[in-house]
C-alpha positions as CSV (number, residue, x, y, z in Angstrom):
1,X,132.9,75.4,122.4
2,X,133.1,79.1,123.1
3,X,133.2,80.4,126.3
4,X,131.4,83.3,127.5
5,X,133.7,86.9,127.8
6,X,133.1,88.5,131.1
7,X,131.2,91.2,129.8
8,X,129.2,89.6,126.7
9,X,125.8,90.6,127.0
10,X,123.0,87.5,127.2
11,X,120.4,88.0,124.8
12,X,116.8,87.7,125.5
13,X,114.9,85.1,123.0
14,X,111.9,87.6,122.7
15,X,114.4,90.8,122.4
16,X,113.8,90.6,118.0
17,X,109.7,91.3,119.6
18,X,110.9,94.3,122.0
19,X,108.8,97.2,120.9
20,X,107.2,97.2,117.9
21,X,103.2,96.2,117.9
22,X,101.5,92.8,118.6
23,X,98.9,92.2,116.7
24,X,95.4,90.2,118.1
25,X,92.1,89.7,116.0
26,X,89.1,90.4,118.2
27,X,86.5,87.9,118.4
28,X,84.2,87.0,121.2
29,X,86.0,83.8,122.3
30,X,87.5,83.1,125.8
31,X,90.3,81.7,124.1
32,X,90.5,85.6,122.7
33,X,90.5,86.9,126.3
34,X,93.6,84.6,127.0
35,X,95.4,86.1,124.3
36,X,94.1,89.7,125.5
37,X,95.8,89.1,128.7
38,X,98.9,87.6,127.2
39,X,99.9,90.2,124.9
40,X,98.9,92.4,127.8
41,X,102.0,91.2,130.1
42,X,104.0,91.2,126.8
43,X,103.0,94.7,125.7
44,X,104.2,95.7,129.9
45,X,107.3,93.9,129.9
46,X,108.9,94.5,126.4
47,X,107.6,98.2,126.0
48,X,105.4,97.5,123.1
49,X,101.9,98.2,121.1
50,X,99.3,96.6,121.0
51,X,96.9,96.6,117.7
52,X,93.5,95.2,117.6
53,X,92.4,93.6,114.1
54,X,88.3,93.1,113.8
55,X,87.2,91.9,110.7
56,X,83.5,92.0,109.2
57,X,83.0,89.1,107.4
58,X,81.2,89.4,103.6
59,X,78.4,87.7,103.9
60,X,77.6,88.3,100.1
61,X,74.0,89.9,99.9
62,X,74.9,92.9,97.5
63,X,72.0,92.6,96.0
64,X,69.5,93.7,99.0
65,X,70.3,97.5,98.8
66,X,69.1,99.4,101.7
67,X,68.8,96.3,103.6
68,X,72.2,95.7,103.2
69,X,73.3,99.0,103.8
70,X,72.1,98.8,107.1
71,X,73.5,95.4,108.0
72,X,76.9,96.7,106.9
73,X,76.3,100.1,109.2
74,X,75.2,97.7,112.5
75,X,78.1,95.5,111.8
76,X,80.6,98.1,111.5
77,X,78.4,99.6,115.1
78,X,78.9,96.2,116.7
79,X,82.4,96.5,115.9
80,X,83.5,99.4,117.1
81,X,81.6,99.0,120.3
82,X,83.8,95.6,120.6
83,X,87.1,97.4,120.1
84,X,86.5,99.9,122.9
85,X,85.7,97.7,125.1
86,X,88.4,95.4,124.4
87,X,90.6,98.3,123.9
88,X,89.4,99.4,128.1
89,X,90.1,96.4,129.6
90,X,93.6,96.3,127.9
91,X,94.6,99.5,129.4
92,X,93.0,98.3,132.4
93,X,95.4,95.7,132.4
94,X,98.9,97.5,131.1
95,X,98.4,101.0,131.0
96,X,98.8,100.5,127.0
97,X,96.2,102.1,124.4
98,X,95.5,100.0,121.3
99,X,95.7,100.9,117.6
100,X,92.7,99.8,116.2
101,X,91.6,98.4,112.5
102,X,88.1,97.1,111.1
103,X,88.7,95.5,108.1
104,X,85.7,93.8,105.7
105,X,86.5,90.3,103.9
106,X,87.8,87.2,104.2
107,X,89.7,86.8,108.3
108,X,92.6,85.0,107.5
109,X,93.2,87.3,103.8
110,X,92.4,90.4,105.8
111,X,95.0,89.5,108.5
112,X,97.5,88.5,105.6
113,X,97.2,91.6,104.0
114,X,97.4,93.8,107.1
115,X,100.6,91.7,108.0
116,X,101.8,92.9,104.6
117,X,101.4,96.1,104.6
118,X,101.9,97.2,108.5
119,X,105.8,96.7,109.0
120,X,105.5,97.7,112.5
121,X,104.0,95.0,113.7
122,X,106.3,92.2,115.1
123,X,103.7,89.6,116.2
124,X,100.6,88.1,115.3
125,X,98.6,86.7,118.6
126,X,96.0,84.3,118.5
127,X,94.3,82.4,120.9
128,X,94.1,77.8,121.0
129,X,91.2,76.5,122.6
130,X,91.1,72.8,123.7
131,X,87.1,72.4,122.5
132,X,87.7,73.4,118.7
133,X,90.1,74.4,115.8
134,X,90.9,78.1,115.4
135,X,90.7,78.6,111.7
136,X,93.3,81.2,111.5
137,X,96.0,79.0,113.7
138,X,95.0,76.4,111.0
139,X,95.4,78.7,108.0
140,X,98.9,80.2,109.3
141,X,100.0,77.2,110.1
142,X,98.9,75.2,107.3
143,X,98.4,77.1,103.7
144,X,99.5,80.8,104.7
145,X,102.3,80.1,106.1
146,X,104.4,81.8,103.4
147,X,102.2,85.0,104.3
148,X,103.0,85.5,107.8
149,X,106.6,87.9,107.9
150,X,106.1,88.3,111.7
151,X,106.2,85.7,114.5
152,X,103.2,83.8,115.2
153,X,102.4,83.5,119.1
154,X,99.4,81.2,120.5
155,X,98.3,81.0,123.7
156,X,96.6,78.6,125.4
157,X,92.9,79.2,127.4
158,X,92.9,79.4,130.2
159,X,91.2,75.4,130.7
160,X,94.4,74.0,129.3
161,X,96.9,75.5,131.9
């Protein structure tokens, strides 16, 4: 057994998460907005960033043209309006302004491939509600487990604390 030196430092079991960026993918959920205000508090207390993943999902209709064209143009509207407004209320809460990405595809391969290819960010944040199954927490916990290189944090709603 090893006793402790007088002046060993104690390690915090968060400090590998200590800066660097957490990373959330935005949806509309509550289980979202716990999250939100999770990595919020973490962001604050560990001196970190905060990036906000929203991805618009392919619905495969290529073959419409101009009607697709503008589908794709009020998605990617919808979507930005959604990350500043998400992006407000986090620097409501922590003072801390978010990196943002819009990505197009698949959610779980999008968030793979950002995790992949962004080596600053040290979390991925997801929110658990008690009603139904998050397909990502199933995904990175089941079949892409091998893709996720960063820790994988999920929080609760708020109904199950």
């Amino acid at each position: 057994m090893k006793i402790k030196e007088k002046n060993e430092v104690k390690r915090c079991p968060l400090e590998p998460l200590l800066g660097g960026v957490y990373l959330l993918v935005a949806d509309e959920s509550t289980e979202f907005r716990a999250a939100l205000r999770r990595v919020a508090s973490l962001a604050r207390q560990n001196k970190a960033h905060v990036a906000i993943l929203y991805v618009i999902e392919d619905e495969g209709l290529a073959h419409w043209g101009f009607v697709q064209n503008r589908i794709e143009t009020d998605k990617r509207a919808v979507a930005e309006e959604t990350l500043w407004e998400i992006g407000n209320e986090l620097y409501e809460m922590c003072g801390e302004r978010a990196a943002f990405y819009i990505k197009e595809g698949k959610t779980h391969q999008e968030v793979a491939s950002l995790l992949k290819q962004d080596k600053s960010l040290r979390a991925l944040v997801l929110g658990a509600a008690s009603s139904r199954r998050n397909p990502l927490i199933t995904y990175f916990t089941g079949k892409g487990l091998a893709e996720l290189n960063v820790t994988l944090l999920i929080v609760p709603d708020d109904k199950q604390i």
